[in-house]
DOZA-526396 format. One line per 5 residues: number of its first residue (from 1); their letters; for each residue z negated, y negated, x of N, C-alpha, C. Coordinates in steps of 0.001 Angstrom, whole numbers, padded with zeros to 6 digits. Example, Ala and Ser with C-alpha at 12.3 -4.5 7.8 and 13.67 -1.06 7.14 Angstrom:
REM residues 2
1) AS) -007800 005690 013190 -007800 004500 012300 -007800 003300 013200; -007080 002250 012850 -007140 001060 013670 -007870 -000030 012900
END
This chain:
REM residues 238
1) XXXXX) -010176 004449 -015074 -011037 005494 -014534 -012301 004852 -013998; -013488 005090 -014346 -014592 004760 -014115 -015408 005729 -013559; -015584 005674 -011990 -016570 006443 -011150 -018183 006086 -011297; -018929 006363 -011348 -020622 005678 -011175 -021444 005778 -010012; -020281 006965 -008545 -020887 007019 -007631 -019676 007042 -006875
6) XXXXX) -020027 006353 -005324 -019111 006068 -004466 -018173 007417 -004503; -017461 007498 -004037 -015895 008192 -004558 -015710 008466 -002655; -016550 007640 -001883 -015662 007854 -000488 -014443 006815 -000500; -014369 006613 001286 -013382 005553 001428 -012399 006075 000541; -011584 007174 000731 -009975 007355 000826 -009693 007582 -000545
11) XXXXX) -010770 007908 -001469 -010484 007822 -002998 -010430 006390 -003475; -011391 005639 -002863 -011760 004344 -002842 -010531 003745 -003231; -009878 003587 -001992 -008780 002761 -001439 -007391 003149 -002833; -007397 004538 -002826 -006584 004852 -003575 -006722 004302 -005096; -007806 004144 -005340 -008671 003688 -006871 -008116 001871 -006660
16) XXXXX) -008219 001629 -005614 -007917 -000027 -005373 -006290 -000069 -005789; -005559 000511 -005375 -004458 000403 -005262 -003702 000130 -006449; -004301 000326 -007593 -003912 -000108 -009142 -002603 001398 -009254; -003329 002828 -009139 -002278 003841 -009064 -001550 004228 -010385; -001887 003963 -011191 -001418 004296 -012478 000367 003401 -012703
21) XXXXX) -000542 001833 -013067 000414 000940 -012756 001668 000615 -011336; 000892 001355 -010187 001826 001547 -008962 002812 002483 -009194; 002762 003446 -010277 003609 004688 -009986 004306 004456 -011397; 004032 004350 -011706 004512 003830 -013332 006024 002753 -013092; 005710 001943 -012219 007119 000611 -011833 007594 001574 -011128
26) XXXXX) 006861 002104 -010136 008240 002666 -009023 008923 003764 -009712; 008598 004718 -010704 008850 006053 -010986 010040 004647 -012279; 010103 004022 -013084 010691 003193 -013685 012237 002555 -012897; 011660 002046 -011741 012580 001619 -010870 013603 002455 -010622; 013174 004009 -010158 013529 005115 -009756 014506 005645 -010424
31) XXXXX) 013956 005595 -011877 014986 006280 -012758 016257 005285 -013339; 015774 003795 -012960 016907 002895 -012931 017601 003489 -011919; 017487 003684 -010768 018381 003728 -009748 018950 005065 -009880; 018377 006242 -010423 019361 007398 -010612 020084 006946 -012039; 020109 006010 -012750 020962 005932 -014131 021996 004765 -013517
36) XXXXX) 022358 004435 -012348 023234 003802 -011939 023983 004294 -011457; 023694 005572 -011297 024920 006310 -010522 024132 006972 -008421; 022526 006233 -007959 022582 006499 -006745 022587 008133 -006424; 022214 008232 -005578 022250 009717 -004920 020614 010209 -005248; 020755 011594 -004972 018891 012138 -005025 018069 010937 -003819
41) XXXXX) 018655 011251 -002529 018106 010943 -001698 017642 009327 -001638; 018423 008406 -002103 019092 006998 -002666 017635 007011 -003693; 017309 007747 -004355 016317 007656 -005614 015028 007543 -004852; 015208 008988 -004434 013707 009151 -003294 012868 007782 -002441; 014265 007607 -001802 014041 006400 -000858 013404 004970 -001577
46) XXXXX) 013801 004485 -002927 013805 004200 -003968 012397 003674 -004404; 011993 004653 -005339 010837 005033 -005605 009516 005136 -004448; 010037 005423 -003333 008676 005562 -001873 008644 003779 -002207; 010044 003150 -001916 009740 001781 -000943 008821 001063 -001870; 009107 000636 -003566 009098 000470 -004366 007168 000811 -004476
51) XXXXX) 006972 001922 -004237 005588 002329 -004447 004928 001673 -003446; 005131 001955 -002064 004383 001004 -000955 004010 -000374 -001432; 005355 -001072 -002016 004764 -002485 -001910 003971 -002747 -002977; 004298 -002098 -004268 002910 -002471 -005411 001830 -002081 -004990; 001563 -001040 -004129 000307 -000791 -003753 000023 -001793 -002943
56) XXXXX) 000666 -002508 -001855 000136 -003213 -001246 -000275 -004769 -002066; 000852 -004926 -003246 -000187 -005696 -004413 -001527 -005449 -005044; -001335 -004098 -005137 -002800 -003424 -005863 -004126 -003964 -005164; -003688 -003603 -003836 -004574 -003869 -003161 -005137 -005445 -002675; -004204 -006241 -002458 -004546 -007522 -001909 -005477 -008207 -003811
61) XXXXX) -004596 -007860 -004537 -005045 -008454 -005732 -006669 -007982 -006006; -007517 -006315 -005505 -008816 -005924 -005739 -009443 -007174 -004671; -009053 -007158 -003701 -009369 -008221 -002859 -010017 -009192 -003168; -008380 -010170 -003409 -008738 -011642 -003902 -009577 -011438 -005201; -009465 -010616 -005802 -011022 -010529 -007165 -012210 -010274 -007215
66) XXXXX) -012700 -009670 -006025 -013793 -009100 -006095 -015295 -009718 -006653; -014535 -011093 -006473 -016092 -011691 -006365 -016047 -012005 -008386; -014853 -012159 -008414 -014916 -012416 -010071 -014673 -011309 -011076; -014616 -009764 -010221 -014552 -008589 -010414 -016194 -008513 -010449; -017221 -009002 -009826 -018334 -008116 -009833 -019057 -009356 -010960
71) XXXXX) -019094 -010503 -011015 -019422 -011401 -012176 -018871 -010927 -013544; -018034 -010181 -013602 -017293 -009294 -014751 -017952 -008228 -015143; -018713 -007556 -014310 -019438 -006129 -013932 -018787 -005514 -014303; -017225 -005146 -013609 -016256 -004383 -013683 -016330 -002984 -012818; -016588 -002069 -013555 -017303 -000611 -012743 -016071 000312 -012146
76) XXXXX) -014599 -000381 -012319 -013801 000604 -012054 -012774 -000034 -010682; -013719 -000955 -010272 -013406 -002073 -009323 -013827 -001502 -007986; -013259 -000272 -006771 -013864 000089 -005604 -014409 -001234 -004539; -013536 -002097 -004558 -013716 -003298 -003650 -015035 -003785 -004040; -015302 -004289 -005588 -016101 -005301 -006051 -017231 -003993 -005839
81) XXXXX) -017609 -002894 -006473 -018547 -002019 -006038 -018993 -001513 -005281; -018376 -002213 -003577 -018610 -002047 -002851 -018492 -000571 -002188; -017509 000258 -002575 -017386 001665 -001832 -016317 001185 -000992; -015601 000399 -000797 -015098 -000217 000232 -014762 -001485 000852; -015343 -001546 002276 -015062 -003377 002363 -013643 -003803 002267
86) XXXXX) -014105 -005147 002152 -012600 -005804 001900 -011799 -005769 003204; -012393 -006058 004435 -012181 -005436 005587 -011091 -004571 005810; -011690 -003346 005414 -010607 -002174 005429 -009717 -002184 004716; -010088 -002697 003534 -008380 -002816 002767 -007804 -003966 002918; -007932 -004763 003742 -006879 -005802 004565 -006261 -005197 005654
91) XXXXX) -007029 -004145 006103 -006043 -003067 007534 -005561 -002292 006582; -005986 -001960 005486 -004610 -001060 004964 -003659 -001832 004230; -003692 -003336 004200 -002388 -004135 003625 -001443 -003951 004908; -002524 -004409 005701 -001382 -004804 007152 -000812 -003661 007641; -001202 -002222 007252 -000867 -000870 007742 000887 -000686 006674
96) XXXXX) 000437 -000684 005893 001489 -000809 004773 002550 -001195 004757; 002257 -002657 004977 003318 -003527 005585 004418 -003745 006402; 003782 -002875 007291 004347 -003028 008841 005676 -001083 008645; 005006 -000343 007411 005701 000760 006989 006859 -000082 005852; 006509 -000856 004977 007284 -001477 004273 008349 -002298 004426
101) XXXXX) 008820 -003112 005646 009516 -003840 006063 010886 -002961 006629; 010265 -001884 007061 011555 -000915 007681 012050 -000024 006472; 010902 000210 005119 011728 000996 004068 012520 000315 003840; 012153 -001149 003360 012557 -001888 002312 014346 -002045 003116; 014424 -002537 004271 015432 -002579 004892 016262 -001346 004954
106) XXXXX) 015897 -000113 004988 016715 001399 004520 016946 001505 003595; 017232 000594 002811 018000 000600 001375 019049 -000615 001485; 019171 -000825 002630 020229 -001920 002600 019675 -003353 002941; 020502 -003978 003687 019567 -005404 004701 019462 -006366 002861; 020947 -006677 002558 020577 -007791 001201 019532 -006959 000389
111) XXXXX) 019412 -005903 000205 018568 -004701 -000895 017136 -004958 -000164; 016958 -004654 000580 015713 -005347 001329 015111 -005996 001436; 015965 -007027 001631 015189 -008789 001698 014881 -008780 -000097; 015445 -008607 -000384 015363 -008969 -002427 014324 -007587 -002432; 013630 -006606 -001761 012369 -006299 -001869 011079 -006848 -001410
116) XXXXX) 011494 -007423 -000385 010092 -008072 000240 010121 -009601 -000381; 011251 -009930 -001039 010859 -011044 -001670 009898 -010571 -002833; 010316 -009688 -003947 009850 -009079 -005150 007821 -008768 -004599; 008258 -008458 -003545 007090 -008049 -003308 005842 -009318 -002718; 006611 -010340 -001879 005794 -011550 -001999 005542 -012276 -003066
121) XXXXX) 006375 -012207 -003666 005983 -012839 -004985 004758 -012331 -005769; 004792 -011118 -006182 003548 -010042 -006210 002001 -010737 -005804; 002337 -011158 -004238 001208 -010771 -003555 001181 -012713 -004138; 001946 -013541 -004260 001483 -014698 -004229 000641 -014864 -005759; 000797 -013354 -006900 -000002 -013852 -008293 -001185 -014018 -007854
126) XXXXX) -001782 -013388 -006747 -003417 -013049 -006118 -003892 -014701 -005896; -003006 -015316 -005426 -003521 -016982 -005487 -003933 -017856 -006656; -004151 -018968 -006446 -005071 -019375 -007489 -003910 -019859 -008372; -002572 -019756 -008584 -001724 -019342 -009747 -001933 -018481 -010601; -002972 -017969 -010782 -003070 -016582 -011670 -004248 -016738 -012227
131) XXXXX) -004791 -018252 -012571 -006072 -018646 -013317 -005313 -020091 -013492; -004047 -019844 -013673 -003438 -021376 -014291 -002262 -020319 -015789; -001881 -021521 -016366 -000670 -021430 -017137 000522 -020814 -016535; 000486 -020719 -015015 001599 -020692 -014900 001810 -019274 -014445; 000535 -018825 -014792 000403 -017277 -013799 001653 -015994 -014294
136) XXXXX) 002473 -016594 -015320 003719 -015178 -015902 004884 -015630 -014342; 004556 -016598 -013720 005777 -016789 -012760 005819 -016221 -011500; 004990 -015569 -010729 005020 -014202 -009791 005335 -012951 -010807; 005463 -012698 -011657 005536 -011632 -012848 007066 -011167 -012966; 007345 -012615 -013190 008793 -012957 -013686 009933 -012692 -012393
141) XXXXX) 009774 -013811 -011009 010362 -013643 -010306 010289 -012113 -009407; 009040 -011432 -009034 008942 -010156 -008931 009767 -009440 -009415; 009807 -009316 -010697 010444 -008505 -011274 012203 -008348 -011723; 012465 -010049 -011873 013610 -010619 -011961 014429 -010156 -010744; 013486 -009749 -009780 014329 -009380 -008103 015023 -008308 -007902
146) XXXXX) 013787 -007388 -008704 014277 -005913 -009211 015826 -005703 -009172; 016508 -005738 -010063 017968 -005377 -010234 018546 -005680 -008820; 018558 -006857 -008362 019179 -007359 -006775 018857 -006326 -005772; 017713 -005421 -005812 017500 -004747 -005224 017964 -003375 -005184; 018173 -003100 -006600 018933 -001926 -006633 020340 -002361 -006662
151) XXXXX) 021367 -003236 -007344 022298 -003537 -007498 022567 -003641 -005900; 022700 -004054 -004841 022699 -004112 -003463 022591 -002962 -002345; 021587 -001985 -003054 021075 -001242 -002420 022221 000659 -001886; 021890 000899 -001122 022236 001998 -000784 021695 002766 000454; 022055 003599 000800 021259 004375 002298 021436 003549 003778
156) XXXXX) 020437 003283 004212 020556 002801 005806 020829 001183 005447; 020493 000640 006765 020590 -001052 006549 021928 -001250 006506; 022511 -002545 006660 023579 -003049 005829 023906 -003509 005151; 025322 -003675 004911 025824 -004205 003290 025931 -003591 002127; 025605 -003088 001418 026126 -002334 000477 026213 -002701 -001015
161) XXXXX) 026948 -002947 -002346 026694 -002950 -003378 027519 -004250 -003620; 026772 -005270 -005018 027371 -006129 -005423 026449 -006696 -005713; 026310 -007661 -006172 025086 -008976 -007366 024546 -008066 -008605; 023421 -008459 -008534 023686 -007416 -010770 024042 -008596 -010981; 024311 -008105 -012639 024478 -008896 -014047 023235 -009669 -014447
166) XXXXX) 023706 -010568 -014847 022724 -011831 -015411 021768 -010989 -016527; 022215 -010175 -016785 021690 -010170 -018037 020582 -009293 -017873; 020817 -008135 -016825 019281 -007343 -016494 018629 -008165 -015697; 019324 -009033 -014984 017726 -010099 -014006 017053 -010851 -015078; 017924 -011327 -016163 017081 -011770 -016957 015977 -010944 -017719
171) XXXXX) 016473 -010176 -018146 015623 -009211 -018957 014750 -008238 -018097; 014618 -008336 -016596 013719 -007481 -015674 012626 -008911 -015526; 012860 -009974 -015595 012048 -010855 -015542 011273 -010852 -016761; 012206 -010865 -018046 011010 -011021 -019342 010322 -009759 -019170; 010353 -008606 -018639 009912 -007566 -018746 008378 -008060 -018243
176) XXXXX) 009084 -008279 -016366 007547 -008702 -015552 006882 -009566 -016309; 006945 -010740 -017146 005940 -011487 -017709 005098 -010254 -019159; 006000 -009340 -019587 005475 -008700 -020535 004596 -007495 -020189; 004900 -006860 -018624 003818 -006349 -017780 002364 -007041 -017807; 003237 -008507 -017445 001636 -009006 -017462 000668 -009167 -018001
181) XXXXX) 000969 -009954 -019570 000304 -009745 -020534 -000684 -008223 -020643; 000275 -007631 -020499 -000101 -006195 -021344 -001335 -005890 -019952; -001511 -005950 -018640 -002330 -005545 -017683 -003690 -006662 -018122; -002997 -007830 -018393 -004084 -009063 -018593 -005307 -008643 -019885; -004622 -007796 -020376 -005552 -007535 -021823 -006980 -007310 -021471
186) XXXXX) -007077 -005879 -020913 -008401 -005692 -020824 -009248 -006372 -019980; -009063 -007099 -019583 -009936 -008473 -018495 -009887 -009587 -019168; -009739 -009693 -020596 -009571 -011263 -021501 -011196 -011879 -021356; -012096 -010960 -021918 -013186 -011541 -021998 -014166 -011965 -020823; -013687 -010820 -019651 -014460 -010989 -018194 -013469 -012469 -017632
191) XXXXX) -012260 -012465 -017969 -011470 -013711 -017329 -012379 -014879 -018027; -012985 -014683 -018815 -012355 -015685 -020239 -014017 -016433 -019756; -014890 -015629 -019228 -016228 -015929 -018624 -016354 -016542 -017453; -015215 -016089 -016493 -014818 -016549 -015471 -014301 -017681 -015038; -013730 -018615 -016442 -013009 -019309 -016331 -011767 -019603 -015653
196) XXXXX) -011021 -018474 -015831 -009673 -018524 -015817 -008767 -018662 -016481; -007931 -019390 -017211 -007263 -019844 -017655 -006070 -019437 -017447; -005144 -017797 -017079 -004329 -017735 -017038 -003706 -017828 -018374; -002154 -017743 -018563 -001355 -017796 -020238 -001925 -017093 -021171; -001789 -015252 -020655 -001980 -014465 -021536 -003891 -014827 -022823
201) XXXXX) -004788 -015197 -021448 -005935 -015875 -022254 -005520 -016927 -023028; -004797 -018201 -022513 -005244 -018738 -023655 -003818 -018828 -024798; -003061 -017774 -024819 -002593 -017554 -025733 -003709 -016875 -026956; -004184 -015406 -026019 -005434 -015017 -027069 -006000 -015749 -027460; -006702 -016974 -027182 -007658 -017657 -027585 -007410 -018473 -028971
206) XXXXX) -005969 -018638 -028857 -005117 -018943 -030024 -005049 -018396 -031421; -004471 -016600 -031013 -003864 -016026 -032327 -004992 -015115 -031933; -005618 -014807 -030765 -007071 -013617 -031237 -006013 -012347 -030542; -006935 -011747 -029547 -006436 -010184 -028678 -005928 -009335 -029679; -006569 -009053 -030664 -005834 -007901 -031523 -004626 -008093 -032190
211) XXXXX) -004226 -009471 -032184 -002794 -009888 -032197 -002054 -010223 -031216; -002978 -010729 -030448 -001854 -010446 -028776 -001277 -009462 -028182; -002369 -008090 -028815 -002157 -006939 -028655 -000961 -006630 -029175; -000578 -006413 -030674 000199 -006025 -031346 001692 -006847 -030847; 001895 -008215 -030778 002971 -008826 -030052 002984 -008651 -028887
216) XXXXX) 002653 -008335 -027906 002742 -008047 -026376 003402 -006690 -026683; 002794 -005453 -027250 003764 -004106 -027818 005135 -004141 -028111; 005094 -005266 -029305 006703 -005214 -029472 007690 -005886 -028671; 006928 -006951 -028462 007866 -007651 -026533 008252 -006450 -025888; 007538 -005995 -025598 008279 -004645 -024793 009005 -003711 -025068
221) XXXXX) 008539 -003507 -026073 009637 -002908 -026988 011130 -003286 -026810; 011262 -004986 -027214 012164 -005245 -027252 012794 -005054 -025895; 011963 -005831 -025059 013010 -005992 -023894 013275 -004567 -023120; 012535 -003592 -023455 012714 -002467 -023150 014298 -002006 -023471; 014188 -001977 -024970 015053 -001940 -025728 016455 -002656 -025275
226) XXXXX) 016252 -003883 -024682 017572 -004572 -024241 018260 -004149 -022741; 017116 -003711 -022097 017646 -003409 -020346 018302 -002009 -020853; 017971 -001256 -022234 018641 000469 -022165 020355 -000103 -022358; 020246 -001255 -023480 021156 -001380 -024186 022091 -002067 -022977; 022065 -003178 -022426 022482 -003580 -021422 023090 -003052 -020118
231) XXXXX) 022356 -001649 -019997 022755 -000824 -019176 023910 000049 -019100; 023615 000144 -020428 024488 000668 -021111 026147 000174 -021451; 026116 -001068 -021663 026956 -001930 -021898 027669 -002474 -020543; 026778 -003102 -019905 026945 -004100 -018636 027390 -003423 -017658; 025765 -002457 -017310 025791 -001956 -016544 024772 -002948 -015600
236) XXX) 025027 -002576 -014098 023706 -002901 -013192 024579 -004095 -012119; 025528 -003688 -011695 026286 -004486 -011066 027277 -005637 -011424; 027730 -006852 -011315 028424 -007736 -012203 030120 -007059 -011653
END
């Protein structure tokens, strides 16, 4: 979405927040957790906590970019275009946060901690790991956390649940690196100016975007394809 005139803080902020991609994992997450068997309320709870903390990725990540967001002349960038300081959306990380620590824990104390880990991890791609090779590994472990979080999880703090299965942490991890790619696309050439060097570039640089394109699709595909099948099979809990 590309605005050409300030939008106002509170659209701003919301435009920072990466909302598409924020609601997209949690509403994903969500419907993992009602295909496991949780409750409505169990889902709800779910999907909120889940949404808080990518947003609070969304946000730290417009942040840490801005300056290689506006060398990009990236117009759909509120931070880098200045309709909001970075300022304020560091009080709305820390606002977030301080709401996130008590969701994340109302899904269960082990279900919890394996969210705010998922979710530091997140916030650690914003570091200068994410203009190296190694940048699919906040992607991976983020996401790899996923299942622990629901597999664990239930209403109110506590114990609740079991370990997942190896086989969806694995495959929630290839997922997060195949998120990444696929978000990394349209910033190849502004990265690529920037000199960043995360994977997904210089894989392109290799076989060429319109084939990174087409294999990044069916990666997902697949592993898409394997967490239904797995779920199916395994199941969520070992």
């Amino acid at each position: 979405m590309v605005l050409r005139r300030n939008p106002g803080t509170a659209i701003a902020l919301v435009l920072a927040a990466h909302p598409l991609l924020s609601t997209l994992i949690a509403v994903g997450v969500g419907a993992a957790a009602a295909l496991s068997g949780r409750t409505g309320r169990e889902v709800g709870l779910v999907v909120v906590t889940v949404l808080v903390g990518r947003v609070t990725a969304g946000w730290m990540n417009d942040v840490a970019d801005r300056q290689r967001d506006v060398a990009a002349e990236r117009l759909d960038k509120p931070v880098a275009q200045g309709w909001v300081h970075p300022s304020t959306v560091t009080f709305a990380i820390a606002c977030a946060t301080c709401l996130l620590v008590p969701l994340s824990i109302s899904n269960g104390t082990t279900a919890g901690i394996a969210h705010l880990l998922s979710v530091a991890a997140a916030w650690l791609y914003n570091s200068r790991i994410k203009v190296t090779v190694l940048s699919w590994l906040p992607w991976a472990v983020s996401f790899g956390l996923l299942p622990t979080f629901l597999s664990y999880g239930g209403w109110g703090g506590g114990l609740h649940g079991g370990p997942p299965t190896v086989a969806m942490t694995l495959l929630s991890a290839l997922l997060g690196i195949g998120i990444h790619f696929a978000t990394a696309l349209p910033d190849l050439v502004g990265d690529n100016r920037n000199g960043v060097r995360s994977l997904p570039l210089r894989v392109a640089l290799k076989i060429g975007a319109p084939k990174l394109l087409l294999v990044t699709g069916v990666y997902l595909a697949l592993v898409v394809g394997g967490l239904v099948l797995a779920g199916f099979t395994q199941g969520l809990q070992r």
